[in-house]
Structures are given as C-alpha cells and as structure tokens.
C-alpha positions in Angstrom: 104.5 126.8 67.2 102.2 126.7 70.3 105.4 125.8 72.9 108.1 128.2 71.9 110.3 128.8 74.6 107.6 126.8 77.0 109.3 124.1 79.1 107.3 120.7 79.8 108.6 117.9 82.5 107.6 115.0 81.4 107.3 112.0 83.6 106.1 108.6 82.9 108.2 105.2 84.2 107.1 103.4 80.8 109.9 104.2 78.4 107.7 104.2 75.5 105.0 106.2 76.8 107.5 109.0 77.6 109.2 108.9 74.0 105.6 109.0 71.8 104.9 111.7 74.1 108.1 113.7 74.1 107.8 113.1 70.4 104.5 115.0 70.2 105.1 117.5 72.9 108.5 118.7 70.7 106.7 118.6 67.3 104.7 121.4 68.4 107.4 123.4 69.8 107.5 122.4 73.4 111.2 121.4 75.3 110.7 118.5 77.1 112.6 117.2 79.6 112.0 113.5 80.6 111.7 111.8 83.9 111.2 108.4 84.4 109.9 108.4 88.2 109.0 111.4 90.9 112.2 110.9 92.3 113.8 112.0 89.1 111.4 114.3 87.9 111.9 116.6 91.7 115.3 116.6 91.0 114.2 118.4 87.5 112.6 120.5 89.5 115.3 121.7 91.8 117.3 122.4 88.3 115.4 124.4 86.2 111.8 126.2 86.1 109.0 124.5 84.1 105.9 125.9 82.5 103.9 122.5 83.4 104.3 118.9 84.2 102.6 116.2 82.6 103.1 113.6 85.3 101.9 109.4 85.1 99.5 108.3 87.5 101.0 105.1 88.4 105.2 104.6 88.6 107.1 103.4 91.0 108.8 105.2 93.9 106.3 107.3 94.2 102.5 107.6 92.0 101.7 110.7 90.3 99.0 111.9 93.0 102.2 112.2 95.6 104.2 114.0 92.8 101.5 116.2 92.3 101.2 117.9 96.0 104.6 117.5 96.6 104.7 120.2 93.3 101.9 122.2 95.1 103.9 122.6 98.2 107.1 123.3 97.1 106.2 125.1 93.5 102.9 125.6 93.5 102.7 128.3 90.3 103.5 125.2 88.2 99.9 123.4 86.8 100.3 119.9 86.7 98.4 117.6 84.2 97.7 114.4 85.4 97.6 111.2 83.4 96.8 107.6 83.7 95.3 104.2 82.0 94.3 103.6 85.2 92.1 106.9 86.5 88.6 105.1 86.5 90.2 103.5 90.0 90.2 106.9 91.2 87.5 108.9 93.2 86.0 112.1 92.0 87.1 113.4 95.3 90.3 112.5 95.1 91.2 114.7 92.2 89.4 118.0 93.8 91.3 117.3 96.5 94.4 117.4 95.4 93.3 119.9 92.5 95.2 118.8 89.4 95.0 121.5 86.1 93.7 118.3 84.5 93.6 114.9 84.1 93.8 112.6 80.9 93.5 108.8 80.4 95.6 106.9 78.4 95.6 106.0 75.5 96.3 109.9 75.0 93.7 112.2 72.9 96.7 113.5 71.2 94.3 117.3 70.6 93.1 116.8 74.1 96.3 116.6 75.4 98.0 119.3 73.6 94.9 121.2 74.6 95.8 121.0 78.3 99.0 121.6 77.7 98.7 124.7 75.8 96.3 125.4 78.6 98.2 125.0 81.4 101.4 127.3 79.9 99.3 130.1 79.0 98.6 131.9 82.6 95.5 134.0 80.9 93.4 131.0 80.5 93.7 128.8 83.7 90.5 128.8 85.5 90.4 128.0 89.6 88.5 124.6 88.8 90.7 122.1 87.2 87.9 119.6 86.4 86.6 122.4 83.8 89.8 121.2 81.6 89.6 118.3 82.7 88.4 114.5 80.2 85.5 113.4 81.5 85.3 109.7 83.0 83.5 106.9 81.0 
C-alpha cells in the first residue's frame, strides 16, 4: 500500500467529487480527511500534520490558488496538488508563481493522480520545479 501511515487533506466544495476521490485516495492506503472549502480545510490544518493537500481550484469562500499560498506561508513543507475542471482559464504564469507540486484537471487521471500524490508524500522525489509533475494543458 503506497499511503500507509501517509495523511492526505482533501478539499473540494462538490460533495461528490470529494467522496470518488477519498474513495480512491483510501483504497490505496492513504487517510484522508475531507474539507469542503479553505476555510475548513485551514482549520485541518491547525489540527493535525498532513503529508499533502489535494486542494479544488474553484470553491467558495476562498479558490484553491488563495489556499495554496496561504499553505506556503503558514506550512510551507506541505506540497499541495492543485486541481480543477477549470485550469485552462488559468495562466502559465500564474501557477509558477504561486509554485504548486502539481496541477491536474478534472475529470481526474485516476494513475496521474495517484502519481502526484505518491509524489508529493515521498520527500526523495520532489524536484524544485512543480510543472515537471505537473499534466500538461490541452
């Protein structure tokens, strides 16, 4: 099992979204705790350590961009994979800039994404560029 002992937040605001993927996240050994907006999933945060974040682009409250350097501020040793349907909207730029470990678009490649993840938990293999792991855009 690739996620023993390895603890994933998970946040995504569509209900369904969150269950498929805590569904595949567990089956390969991963504990997963759910959040269904940033709000929620920095109040995680302030709970318990996590070896990575999977985080939804678009929620409400606050997107998954804001999330993401909030996480670089206040925990930065945590890699954060970011996921959307709608990342063609964003700008190359945009995601070097804030530096995400990698980026997916929905609908999930479920290899790709266990990929990252696996990735992003084992500290030998991250790299300093996270568009190396990242999917490319179509």
């Amino acid at each position: 099992m690739d996620g023993f002992c390895k603890r994933v937040l998970l946040v995504d605001d569509d209900h369904h979204a969150r269950f498929l993927l805590e569904a595949l996240l567990d089956h390969a050994g991963y504990t997963v705790v759910p959040a269904c907006d940033g709000r929620a999933a920095l109040t995680e945060l302030h709970k318990r350590y996590f070896d990575a974040v999977v985080t939804d682009y678009r929620m409400p409250f606050m997107n998954g961009i804001e999330l993401l350097r909030l996480i670089q501020i206040h925990y930065p040793q945590i890699p954060v994979i970011l996921a959307s349907g709608s990342l063609p909207v964003l700008d190359e730029s945009i995601l070097s800039d804030c530096r995400p470990f990698g980026w997916l678009r929905k609908p999930y490649d479920n290899r790709l994404l266990l990929e990252l993840v696996r990735s992003a938990v084992d500290r030998e293999h991250v790299v300093s560029d996270a568009k190396v792991r990242c999917q490319p855009m179509r």
